[in-house]
N, C-alpha and C positions, 0 to 999 in steps of 0.2 A: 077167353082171353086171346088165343090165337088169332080168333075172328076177327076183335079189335083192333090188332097190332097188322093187320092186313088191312082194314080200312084205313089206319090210318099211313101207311105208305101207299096205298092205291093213291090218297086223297094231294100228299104230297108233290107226286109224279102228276097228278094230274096238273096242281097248279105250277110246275114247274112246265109244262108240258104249254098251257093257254097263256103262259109269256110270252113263250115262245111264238106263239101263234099271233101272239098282237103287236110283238114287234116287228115280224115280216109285213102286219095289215096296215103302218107307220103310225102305229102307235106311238105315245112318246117313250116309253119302256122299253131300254136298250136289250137290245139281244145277250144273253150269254156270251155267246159266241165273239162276240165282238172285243176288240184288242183294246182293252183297259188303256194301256201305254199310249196309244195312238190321241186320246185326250190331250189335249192344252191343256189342261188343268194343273197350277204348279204341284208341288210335293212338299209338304209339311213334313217338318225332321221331328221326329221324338226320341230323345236321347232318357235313357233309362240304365240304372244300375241292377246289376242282377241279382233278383229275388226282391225288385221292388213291384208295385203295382203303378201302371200305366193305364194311362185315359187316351184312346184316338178320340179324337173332336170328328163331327161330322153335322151337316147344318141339314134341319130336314125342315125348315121353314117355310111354308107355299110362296111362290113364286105370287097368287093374288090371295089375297083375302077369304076368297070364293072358292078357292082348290082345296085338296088334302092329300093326304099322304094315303098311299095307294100299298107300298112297299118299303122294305128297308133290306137290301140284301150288302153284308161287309166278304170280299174276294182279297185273297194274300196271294201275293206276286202274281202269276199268269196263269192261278187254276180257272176254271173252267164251273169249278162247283164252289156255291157260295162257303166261305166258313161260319155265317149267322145271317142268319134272316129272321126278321120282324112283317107278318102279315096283317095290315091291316085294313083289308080291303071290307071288313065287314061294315065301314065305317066309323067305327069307334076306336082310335087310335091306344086308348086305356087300356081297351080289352083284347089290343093285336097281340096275334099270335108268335111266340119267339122261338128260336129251331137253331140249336148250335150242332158244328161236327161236332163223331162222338170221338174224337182225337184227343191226348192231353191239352193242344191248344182249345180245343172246343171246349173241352171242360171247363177248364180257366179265364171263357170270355162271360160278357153277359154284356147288353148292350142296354143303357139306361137312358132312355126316355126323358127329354126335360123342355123346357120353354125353347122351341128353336135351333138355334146356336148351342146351347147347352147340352145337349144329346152330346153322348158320347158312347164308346166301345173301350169297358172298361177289360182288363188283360191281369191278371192277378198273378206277381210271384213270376216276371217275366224271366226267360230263361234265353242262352246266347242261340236256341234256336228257332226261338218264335221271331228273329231280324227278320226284319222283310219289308216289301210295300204290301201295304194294304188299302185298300180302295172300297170308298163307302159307294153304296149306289142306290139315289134315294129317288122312287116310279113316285109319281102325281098323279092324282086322279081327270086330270084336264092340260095340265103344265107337261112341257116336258121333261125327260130323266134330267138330275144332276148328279154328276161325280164326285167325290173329297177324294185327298191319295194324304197318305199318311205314310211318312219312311221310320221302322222304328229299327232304331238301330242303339246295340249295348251297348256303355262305355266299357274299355279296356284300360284300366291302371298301367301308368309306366312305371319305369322301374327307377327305385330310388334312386336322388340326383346324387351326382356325384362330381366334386369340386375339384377344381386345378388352380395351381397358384400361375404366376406369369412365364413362368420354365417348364410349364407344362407339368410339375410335379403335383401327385394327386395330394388336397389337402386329408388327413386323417383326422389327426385332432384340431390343436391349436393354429392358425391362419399366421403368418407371419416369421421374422418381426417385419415390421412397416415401419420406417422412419418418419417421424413428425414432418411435415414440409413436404414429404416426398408422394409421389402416385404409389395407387393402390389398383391390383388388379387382380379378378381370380374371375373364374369361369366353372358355369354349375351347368352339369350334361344329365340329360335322363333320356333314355330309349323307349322304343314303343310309344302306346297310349292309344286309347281312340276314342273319342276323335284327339286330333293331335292337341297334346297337352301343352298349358301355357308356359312359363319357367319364369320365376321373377324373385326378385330380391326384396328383400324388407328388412329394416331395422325396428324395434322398437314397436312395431305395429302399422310403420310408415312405410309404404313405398317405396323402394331406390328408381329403382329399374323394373318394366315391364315389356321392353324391348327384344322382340325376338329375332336372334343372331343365329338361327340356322341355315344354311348354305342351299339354295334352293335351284342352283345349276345339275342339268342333270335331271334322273330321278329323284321324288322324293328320299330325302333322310328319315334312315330309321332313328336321327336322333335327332334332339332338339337341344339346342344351347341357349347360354344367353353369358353375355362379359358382363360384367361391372367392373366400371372403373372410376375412380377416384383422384380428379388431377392434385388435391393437395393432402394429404390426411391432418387431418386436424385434432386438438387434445378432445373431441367429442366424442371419438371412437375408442379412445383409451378405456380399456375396463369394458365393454359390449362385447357382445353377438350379432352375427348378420345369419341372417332367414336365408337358405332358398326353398323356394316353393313350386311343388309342379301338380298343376290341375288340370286333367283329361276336358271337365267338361262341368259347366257353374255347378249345376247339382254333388261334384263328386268332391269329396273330401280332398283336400291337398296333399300334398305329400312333403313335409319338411324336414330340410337338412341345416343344422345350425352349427356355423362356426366362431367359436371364439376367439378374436384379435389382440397380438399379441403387438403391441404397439410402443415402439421407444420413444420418449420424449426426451426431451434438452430441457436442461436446468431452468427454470423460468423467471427464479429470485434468489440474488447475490446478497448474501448484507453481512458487513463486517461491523462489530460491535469491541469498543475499550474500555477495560475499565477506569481509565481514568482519562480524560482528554488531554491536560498538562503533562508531558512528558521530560522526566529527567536523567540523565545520563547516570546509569551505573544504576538507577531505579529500576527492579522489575516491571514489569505492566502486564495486564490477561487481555488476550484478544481471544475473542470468540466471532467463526464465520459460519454462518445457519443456512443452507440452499434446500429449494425445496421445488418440487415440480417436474423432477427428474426420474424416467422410469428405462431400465433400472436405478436406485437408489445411486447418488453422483458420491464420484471421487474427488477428495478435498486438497488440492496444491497450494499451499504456501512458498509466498515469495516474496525477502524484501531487498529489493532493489535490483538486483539480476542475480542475485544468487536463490537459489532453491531453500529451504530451509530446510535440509535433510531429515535431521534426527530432532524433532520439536516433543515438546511434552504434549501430546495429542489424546482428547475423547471426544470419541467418536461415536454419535447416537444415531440410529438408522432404524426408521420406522418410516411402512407407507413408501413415499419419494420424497421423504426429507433428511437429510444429512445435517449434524453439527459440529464444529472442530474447533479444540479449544487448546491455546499455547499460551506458551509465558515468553515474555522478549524479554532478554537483557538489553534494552540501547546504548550504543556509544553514540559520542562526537559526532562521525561520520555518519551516522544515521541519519542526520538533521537531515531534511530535505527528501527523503528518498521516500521512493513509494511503496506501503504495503500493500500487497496482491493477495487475492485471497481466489482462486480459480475452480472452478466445480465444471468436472466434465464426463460427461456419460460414456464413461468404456468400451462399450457398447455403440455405440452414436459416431463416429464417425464426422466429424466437425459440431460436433456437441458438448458447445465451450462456452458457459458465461462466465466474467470474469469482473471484480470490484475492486477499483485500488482507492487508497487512502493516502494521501500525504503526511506525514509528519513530521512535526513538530520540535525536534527535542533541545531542552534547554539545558546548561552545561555551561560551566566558567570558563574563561579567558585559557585557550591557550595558543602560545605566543611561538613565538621562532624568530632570531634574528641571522640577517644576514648583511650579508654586501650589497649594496644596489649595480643595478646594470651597468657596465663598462669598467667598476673596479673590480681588481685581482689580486688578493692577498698577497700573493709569492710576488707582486712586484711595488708594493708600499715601499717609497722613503719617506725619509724625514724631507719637510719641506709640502711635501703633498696634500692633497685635502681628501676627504673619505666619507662618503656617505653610505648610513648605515640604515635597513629598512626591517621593521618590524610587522610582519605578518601577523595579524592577529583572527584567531578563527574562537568566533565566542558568539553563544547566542542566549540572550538578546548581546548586542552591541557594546563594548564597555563604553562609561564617560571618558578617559582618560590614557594616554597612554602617556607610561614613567620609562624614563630610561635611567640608568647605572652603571656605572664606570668602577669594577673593584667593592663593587657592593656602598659606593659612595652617591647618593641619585643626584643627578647633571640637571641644572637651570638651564633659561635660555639665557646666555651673557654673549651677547654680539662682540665685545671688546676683545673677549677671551676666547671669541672662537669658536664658540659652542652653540651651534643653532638648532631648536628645537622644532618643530614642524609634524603637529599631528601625529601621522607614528615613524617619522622618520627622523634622522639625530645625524649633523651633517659636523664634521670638525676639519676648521681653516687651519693651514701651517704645520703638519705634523710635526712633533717634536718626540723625543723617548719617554716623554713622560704622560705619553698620549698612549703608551704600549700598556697593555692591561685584556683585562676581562671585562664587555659590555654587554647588558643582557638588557631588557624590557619587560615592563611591569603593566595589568591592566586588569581592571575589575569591574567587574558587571554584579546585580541582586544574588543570582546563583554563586558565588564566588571569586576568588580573588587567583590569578596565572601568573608567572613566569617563566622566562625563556632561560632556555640553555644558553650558560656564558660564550661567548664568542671572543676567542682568544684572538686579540688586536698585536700584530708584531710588524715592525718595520725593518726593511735593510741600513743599513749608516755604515759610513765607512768607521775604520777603527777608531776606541779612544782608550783611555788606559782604563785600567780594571780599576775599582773604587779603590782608594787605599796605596795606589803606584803609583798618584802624578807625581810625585815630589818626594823624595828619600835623600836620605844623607847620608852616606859611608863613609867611615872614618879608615884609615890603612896608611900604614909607613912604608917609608921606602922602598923599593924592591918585594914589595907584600902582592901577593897573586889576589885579587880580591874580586868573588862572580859578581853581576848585576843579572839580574831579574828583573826582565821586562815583561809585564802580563796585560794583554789586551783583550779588550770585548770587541766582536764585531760582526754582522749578520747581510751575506751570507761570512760565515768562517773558512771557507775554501779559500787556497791562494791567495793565500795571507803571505805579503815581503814584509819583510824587516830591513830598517838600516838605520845606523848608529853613526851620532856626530859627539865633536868634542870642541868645547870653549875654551880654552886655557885662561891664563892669567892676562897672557898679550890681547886676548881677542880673539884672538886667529881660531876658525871655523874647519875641525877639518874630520873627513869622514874616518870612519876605526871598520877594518874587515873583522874575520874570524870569530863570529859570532854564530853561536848554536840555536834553533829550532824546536823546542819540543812541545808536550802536551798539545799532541794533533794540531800543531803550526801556530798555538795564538799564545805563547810563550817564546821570548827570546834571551839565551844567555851570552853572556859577555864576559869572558875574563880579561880581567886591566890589571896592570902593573905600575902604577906609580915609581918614576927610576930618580925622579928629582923635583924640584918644587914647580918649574910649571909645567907638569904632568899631572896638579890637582887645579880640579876647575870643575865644572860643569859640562857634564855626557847627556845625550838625549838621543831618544828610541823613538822611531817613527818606525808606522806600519800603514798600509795601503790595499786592497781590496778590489774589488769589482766595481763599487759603488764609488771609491775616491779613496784621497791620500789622508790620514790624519789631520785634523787641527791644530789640536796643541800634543808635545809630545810628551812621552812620559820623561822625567829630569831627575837623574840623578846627581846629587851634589858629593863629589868625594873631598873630603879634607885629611888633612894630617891626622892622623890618630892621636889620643893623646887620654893620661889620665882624668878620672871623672872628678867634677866638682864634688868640694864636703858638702854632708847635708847641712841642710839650715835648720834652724826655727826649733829646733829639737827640744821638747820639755817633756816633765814628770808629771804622771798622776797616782797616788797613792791610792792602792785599793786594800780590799782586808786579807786577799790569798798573794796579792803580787805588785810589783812595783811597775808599772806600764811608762816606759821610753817611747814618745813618738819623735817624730822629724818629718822635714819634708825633702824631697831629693833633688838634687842641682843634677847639674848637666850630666851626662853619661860620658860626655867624650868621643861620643861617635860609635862605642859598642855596647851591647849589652853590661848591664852593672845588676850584682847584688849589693845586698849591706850585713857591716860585719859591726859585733858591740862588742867590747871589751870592758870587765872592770877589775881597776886598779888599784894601789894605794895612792898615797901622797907623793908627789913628783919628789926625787932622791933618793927616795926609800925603797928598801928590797921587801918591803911588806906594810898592812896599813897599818896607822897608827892610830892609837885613841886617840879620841875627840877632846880637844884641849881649848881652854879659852883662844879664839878666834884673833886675839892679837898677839900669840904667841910664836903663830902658825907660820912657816914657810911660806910668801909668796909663791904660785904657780901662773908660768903662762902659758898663753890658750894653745902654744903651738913650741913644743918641748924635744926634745931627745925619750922617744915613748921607749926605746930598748931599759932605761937606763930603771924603769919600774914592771918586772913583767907582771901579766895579768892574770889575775885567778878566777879569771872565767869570762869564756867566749861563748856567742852565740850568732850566727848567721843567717839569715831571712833575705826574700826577695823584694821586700819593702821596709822601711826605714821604723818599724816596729818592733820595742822587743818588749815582753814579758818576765820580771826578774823576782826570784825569791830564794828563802833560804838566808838574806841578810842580815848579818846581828846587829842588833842595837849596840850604838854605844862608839861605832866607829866612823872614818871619815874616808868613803869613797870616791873615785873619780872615774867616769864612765869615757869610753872614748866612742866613737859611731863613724864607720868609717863607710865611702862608697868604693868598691872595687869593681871592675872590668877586666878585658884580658891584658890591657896597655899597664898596669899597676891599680893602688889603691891610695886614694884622695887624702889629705892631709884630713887630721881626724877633726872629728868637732868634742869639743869638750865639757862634761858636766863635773865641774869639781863640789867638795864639800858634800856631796850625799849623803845624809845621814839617816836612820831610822829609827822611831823612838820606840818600838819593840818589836819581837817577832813578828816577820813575816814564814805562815807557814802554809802546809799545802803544798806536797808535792806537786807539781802542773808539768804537763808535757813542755818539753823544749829542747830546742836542737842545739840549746849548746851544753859544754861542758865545765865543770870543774877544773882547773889545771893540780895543782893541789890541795892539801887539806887546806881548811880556810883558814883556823887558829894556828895551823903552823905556818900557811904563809903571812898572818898579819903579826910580828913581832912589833915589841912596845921602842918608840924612839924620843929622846929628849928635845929638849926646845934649840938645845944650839946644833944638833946634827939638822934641825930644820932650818937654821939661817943660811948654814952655808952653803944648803939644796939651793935654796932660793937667790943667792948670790951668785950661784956657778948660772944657774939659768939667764939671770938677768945681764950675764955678760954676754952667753951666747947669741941671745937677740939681740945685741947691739950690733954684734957682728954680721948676724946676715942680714940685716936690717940695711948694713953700709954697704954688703954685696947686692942687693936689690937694687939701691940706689944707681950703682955704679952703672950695671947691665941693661938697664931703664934710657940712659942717659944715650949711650951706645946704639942702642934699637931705635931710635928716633931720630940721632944723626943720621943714619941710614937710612931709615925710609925719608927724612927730608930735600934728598940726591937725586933718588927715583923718581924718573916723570909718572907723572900721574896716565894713569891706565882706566879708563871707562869699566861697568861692568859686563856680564855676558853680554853677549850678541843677539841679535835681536831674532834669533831662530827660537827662539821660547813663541813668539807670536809669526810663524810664517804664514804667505799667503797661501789658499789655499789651491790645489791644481789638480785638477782629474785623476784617474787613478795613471794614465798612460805615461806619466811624468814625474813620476816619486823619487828618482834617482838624484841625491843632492850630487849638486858643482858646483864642485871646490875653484875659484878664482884667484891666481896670481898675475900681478903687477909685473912689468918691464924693471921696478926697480929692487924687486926679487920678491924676499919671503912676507913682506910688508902687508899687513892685511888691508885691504882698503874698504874694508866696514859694510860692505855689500853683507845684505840678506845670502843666507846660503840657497834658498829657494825660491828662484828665478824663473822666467818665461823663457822657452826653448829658443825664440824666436826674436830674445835679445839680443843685438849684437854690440859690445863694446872695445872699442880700435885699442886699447890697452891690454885685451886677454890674448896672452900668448899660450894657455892650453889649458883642458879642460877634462877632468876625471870624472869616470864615473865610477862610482863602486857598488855593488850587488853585495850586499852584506846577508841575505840567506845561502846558509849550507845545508 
């Protein structure tokens, strides 16, 4: 064996040795020796991952047809000694001999044989220290050498990428957030690698970016980058992942890093939903507003009109990016027209605001408002004035109609009267006080029927008398202190004068001081004295104001006092508890009067008599000596009524009814012959009395004390009957002497004069106290050549 193993390295050296030899003789078979590098021949890269198997190509195809391959010797970097040789100079290329070092690398080559091109120097299980060039070097048997150069060099893995957001901050987990609309940027770095690894971006399996953004001023970077960036984000990134990837070299696996995007979007759909479209005032209604699109899930604002709707009956469903919000509206009036808002905005977001409004609608009756129109002023209405009055009406739909009412009475159009109607305004010509009231406005639409609040209508007027005061009569004697009361209306009621005239019998006009003031100035009193007869006449009370002087005044007439007229008319009605006296009542006399009943017996008599045949009986007349029968029973009432019971049957009364005042009591009126034809019974309330017992005031009387009753009486009226006469006769000669005397003065109708002139003047003649018939209430700026002077008098104190 030894022996062999010595042939065969003699045998190797030797043909290592006759290369050598042939290529100093210019053989085409390059020398050993000679510097591989020094070749033109480019250099083929073989990029290999470690522990795979690698192929060097090397082309041993003859240059003609006619040659062959002589040799095959493979040299790694600038050794000297081949690392594989293939001999096959025996010419049979099948059967050449193959010779690897006995190195780990030798172990691991084997150089395979193929059609031309195909040959190759296969490397098994390559390791980071078999890098190197290697150079194939293939002898011809006629051609000359050609060279292959193969660089095999490992890939080295970088090291996993690692991402930044736009602040340089490293991403860890989640990427973001990123606003919808806005740019997106992040930056993925890996170090190392060999060859230099790619870096690139992917979504979805698709490409972004392959763009390499590393810095290449300088030395090489040990690192490699790459930016993505994004000019708009858009809702496609919502929910993804973005790739980076870094690959040394095509054969090496990549290396990925995945970030999940964390991405805000803005509400994308508004929509306001009602339950009922018709809306009516005071009617609930559900609104519901749905948004959806919004990440994070949007916040729901409600709003209608410019206020917020703070505290709403709200649910709130939130799944996914959809939001729902559901209220109940109570609408008024004022809602009509105004817009609900329904606003969804991402928290988050940062001008991430859709927003849907709605108009509505809401229906609702007539409601109304009256007022004044433009340029009139309550606080300065008189009489005389005109006044237009305008009714606002806020109602939807629109009414047909607008009604106006004065006092709850509803106002026509009557041009005559003043009263003009016009759509919804109400204009009235001339005011007068009987125009003073409450006006409101009426108007009705399908949804219901409105009215306005009364509008209280008052004007200023100068004074006039209080209802009830034009005209009085006071009755007062002689030397009798008797007040007047003067009571006036008048608006405004401040600075209110008073002053007081007197008409006497002659005429003569003349004014009266010392008159009183009260109940807050719009009251005036007056004490008068009556000292002689014409000191009775006609007094009258003017009052004047801000606005003017009175019209007409108020009039008091005073006369002589005097007893009241008997009643009249007086009769019986028989009922079953009581005997009912009516009358009616004559004049008073100037004062207050009651009425007084008396009942009697038969005139003459000190008590009543039985009832005797009727032509037996005493004449009575109607107007007697009443002492000379006193009465057994009175009663007194404030009207000419009386109620009588308790009367026996069977006798013959005589009732008298008198009217009394404080001046005396009226000659009576008389019911004679009363009789009853039985019991009247039934105690009955009544105000009068008994005088005494009744059978013992009616004592029984014969028929001739009755004639000569009746004869004393029928003389007595003869005799005042002759005194009437006489005093009759005498009162008519005298007033027949007396010149006739007109009646009052004509200050009951004066004319009328501003308030700045209320002060009557009084005018005397040159030929003294003589009235000369003038009006007491004259022009300041009359002058007549017969007034020798002129009074004024201020009759408020």
């Amino acid at each position: 064996m030894r022996s062999a193993i010595g042939c065969s390295i003699f045998q190797t050296s030797l043909l290592m040795l006759l290369t050598l030899l042939k290529t100093r003789t210019g053989e085409a078979t390059p020398m050993p020796e000679e510097n591989p590098f020094q070749n033109k021949v480019p250099v083929r890269l073989i990029w290999a991952n470690e522990g795979d198997d690698v192929e060097l190509p090397c082309d041993i195809t003859p240059p003609t047809p006619t040659d062959s391959v002589n040799m095959v010797l493979w040299f790694r970097d600038s050794a000297g000694i081949p690392l594989y040789s293939l001999d096959a100079r025996s010419g049979n290329l099948s059967a050449a001999i193959h010779w690897a070092d006995g190195d780990d690398l030798g172990r691991r080559t084997y150089f395979q044989v193929g059609d031309g091109q195909r040959s190759k120097l296969k490397i098994t299980k390559v390791k980071y220290k078999d890098q190197g060039l290697f150079r194939c070097r293939v002898d011809f048997v006629d051609s000359p050498t050609r060279n292959f150069r193969a660089n095999l060099t490992l890939v080295e893995k970088p090291t996993k990428p690692v991402i930044y957001d736009a602040q340089g901050r490293e991403v860890t987990g989640i990427g973001g957030p990123f606003l919808e609309g806005y740019g997106l940027l992040l930056t993925c770095q890996v170090s190392g690698g060999r060859p230099k690894p790619s870096v690139t971006w992917w979504k979805d399996g698709e490409l972004l970016d392959a763009v390499d953004d590393t810095p290449t001023i300088g030395s090489l970077s040990k690192f490699t980058i790459n930016h993505l960036f994004i000019g708009k984000v858009t809702r496609a990134l919502w929910g993804t992942k973005l790739e980076c990837r870094a690959q040394s070299a095509p054969m090496a696996k990549p290396i990925i890093r995945e970030v999940p995007l964390d991405i805000y979007l803005k509400p994308a759909v508004v929509k306001i939903s009602l339950s009922d479209e018709e809306m009516y005032a005071g009617r609930p209604i559900a609104a519901k507003c749905e948004t959806w699109g919004s990440s994070p899930a949007a916040r729901i604002i409600w709003r209608l009109g410019d206020e917020v709707i703070g505290d709403p009956i709200v649910s709130i469903t939130q799944r996914s990016n959809s939001t729902v919000s559901k209220i109940v509206l109570a609408l008024g009036k004022n809602d009509d027209g105004k817009e609900l808002a329904c606003k969804a905005e991402n928290p988050r977001f940062p001008g991430g605001v859709l927003e849907e409004t709605k108009s509505l609608r809401v229906l609702y009756a007539p409601v109304l408002t009256a007022h004044l129109a433009t340029g009139y002023i309550l606080n300065t209405l008189r009489e005389g004035d005109d006044l237009k009055l305008v009714c606002d009406v806020q109602s939807n739909p629109p009414p047909t109609k607008v009604i106006w009412y004065h006092d709850d009475i509803r106002l026509e159009h009557d041009v005559s009267a003043g009263i003009l109607v016009s759509s919804n305004t109400l204009t009235l010509r001339v005011l007068t006080l009987d125009h003073s009231g409450e006006y409101s406005c009426e108007a009705t639409n399908f949804v219901g029927q409105g009215r306005s609040s009364p509008l209280l209508i008052h004007m200023k007027y100068a004074p006039r008398c209080r209802e009830g005061y034009e005209r009085r009569e006071i009755a007062a004697v002689r030397h009798e202190t008797v007040t007047l009361r003067c009571e006036i209306e008048a608006v405004p009621d401040e600075l209110i004068r008073f002053s007081w005239s007197f008409n006497g019998t002659r005429g003569d006009v003349l004014p009266l001081p010392n008159s009183r003031v009260r109940d807050n100035g719009l009251v005036s009193l007056l004490d008068y004295t009556p000292s002689a007869d014409t000191d009775y006449g006609t007094l009258a009370c003017w009052a004047s104001n801000s606005i003017g002087r009175q019209r007409l005044p108020c009039l008091f007439n005073v006369v002589p006092a005097k007893t009241p007229q008997a009643p009249i008319d007086c009769s019986l009605r028989n009922e079953s508890t009581s005997l009912e006296v009516n009358c009616i009542p004559g004049s008073d006399g100037g004062s207050p009067q009651h009425f007084l009943l008396e009942v009697r017996g038969p005139f003459g008599s000190s008590g009543i008599v039985q009832v005797i045949p009727q032509t037996l009986q005493t004449p009575q007349s109607d107007q007697g000596a009443v002492s000379e029968v006193p009465p057994i029973y009175q009663e007194r009432n404030p009207t000419p009524t009386f109620r009588l019971h308790d009367l026996k049957p069977g006798y013959d009364y005589t009732l008298y009814v008198y009217a009394v005042n404080g001046r005396g009591r009226s000659e009576p009126t008389l019911l004679k012959h009363v009789q009853v034809a039985e019991p009247i019974g039934g105690k009955l309330e009544s105000t009068g009395i008994f005088l005494e017992d009744l059978k013992k005031a009616i004592p029984q009387v014969d028929s001739q004390s009755m004639i000569i009753v009746m004869a004393l009486i029928g003389a007595a009226a003869l005799i005042l009957v002759g005194i009437g006469v006489v005093i009759g006769l005498a009162i008519c000669k005298r007033r027949s002497n007396r010149p006739v005397v007109s009646g009052p003065d004509d200050f009951t109708t004066p004319t009328y004069i501003p308030a700045q002139r209320i002060e009557p003047r009084i005018r005397y003649t040159a030929e003294g106290r003589h009235s000369q018939r003038r009006s007491l209430y004259v022009e300041e700026n009359r002058n007549d050549p017969d007034i020798l002077q002129q009074v004024e008098v201020d009759l408020q104190v």
